[in-house]
Phi, psi and omega in degrees: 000325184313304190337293178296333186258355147286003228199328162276299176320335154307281144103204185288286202283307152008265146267014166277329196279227158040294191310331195287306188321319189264003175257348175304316210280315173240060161305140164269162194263320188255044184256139186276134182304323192301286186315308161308323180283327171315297181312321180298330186297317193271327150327290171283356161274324144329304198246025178238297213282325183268336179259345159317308190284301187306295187312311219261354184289332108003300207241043136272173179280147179279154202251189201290151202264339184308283194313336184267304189306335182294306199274359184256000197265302162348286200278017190273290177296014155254327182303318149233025127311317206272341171291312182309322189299318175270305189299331189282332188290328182287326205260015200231308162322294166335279191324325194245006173067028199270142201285193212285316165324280179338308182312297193280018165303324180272321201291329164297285195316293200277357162270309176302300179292024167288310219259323157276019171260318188271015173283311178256341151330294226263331162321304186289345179278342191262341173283346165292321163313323198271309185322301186279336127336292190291341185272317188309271199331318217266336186275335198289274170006278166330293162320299164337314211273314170310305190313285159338299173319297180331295182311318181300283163313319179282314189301343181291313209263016166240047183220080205299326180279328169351116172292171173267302156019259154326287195302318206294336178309293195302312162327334172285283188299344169292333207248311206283352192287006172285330194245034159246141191264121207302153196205115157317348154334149152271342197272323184279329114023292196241026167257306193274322157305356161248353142286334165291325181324297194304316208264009161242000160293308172284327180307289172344291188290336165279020199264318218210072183280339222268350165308315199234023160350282187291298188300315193303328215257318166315323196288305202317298169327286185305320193295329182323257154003264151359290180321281171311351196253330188260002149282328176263023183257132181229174186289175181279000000 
């Protein structure tokens, strides 16, 4: 990985050395220094912004993937829009021979709408963030609760007193929390916290099962209960 990303920054630097390079070298003698230097700025700002993003965009760290696929189909249509724009606007300014204002006055435009496309790039990655926060968080819940059964069942298979009872319960519930669906509720919240609660009580309480028999079976219910209350809490 070092390897590769010396070798995309080689490169990089590379070709900005070869673009400086190649306007010295066949500069025209009747292109005026204003203009010529103009032209050069918006040539490395073209190729700082499209071989920045394609080259070296890798061998940064990389963000969460939802938000970069989301947010690239954006920044893909500026990435050819503002070059075909600037490069057709510097040769066609040439063509007609239009003076150094004028020029760099459109190169200020098309540098500014550059600057609200990737103004709404960076809108759009971070509103797919939040999105995708708020889906995790709302998912989080859920896990717990799996996580718990779970807990439930390995604690069963060092518990010898178990009834078939117990188990086929906990076995029901293990199977039925597959068909809940994750919920941005507080009420759905504090259904699943008081089902992992419940459901480390009974993990407990199954150490000394044949003691805490009646209390298990008491939990097993309530542990129920929860279930059914937090599969019919939907999102707000």
């Amino acid at each position: 990985m070092k390897a590769k990303n010396i070798l995309l920054h080689t490169v990089f630097w590379g070709g900005l050395a070869l673009l400086v390079a190649f306007f010295f070298i066949w500069r025209g003698e009747s292109t005026p220094d204003n203009i010529f230097y103009l032209n050069l700025a918006v040539s490395v700002i073209t190729y700082l912004v499209v071989a920045g993003n394609l080259l070296l965009r890798e061998s940064r760290t990389k963000e969460s993937e939802g938000h970069v696929i989301g947010a690239w189909g954006v920044k893909w249509v500026i990435l050819t829009a503002y070059p075909i724009a600037s490069i057709g606007a510097m040769l066609l300014m040439a063509l007609f021979g239009l003076g150094f204002t004028f020029q760099l006055f459109v190169h200020i435009i098309l540098l500014l709408m550059l600057a609200g496309g990737f103004a709404g790039v960076f809108a759009a990655s971070d509103k797919i963030r939040s999105v995708q926060e708020k889906q995790d968080a709302d998912r989080n819940g859920v896990l717990e609760m799996k996580r718990a059964v779970s807990d439930l069942q390995d604690a069963l298979l060092e518990c010898q007193e178990a009834t078939p009872q117990v188990k086929s319960k906990i076995k029901e519930l293990d199977q039925a929390l597959r068909y809940v669906s994750p919920s941005d509720s507080q009420q759905a919240k504090e259904y699943e916290e008081k089902f992992v609660q419940t459901a480390f009580e009974i993990q407990v309480a199954l150490k000394s099962f044949e003691m805490n028999a009646n209390r298990i079976e008491v939990l097993l219910q309530k542990l129920d209960r929860l279930y059914n209350q937090r599969k019919n809490t939907y999102s707000n």
